[in-house]
C-alpha positions as CSV (number, residue, x, y, z in Angstrom):
1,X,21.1,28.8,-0.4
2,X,24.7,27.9,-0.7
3,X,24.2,24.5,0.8
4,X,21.0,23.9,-1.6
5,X,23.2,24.8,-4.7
6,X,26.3,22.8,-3.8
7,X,24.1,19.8,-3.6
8,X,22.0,20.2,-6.7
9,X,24.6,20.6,-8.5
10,X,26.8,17.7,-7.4
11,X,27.1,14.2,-8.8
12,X,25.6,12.3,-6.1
13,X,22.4,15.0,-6.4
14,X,22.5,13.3,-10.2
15,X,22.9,9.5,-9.0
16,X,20.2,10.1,-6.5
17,X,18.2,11.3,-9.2
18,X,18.8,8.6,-11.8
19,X,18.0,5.8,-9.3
20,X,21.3,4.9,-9.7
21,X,22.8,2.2,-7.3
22,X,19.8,2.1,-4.7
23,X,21.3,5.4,-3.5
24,X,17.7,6.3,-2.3
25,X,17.3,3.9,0.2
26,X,20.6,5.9,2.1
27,X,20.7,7.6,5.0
28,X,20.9,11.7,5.0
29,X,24.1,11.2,7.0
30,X,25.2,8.8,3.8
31,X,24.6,11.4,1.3
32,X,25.9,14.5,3.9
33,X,29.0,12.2,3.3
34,X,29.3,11.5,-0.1
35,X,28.7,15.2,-0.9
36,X,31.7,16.3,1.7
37,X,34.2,14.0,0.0
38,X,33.0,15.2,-3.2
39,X,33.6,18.8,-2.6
40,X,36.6,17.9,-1.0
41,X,37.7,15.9,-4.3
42,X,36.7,19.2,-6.7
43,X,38.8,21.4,-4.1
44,X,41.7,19.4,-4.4
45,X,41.4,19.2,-8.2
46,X,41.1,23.3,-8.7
47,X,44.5,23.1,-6.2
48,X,46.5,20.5,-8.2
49,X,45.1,23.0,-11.7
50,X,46.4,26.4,-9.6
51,X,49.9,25.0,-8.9
């Protein structure tokens, strides 16, 4: 469930959506990807806000 919400609720969930960029002709190992460095990126943001 977890999983599911992280990626619904991401930006590359919203691209995918949109059509944008031809992101739906990627592979799932593409997208497992772009969602990793994306979390990553959020992570790092909350860090740099808590410090």
């Amino acid at each position: 469930m977890e999983a599911t919400d992280l990626y619904y609720n991401s930006i590359t969930s919203q691209l995918i959506e949109e059509g944008i960029a031809g992101l739906h002709c990627r592979s799932d190992k593409y997208f497992a990807e772009e969602l990793r460095i994306e979390v990553q990126k959020e992570k790092q943001a909350i860090q740099k806000t808590i410090n």
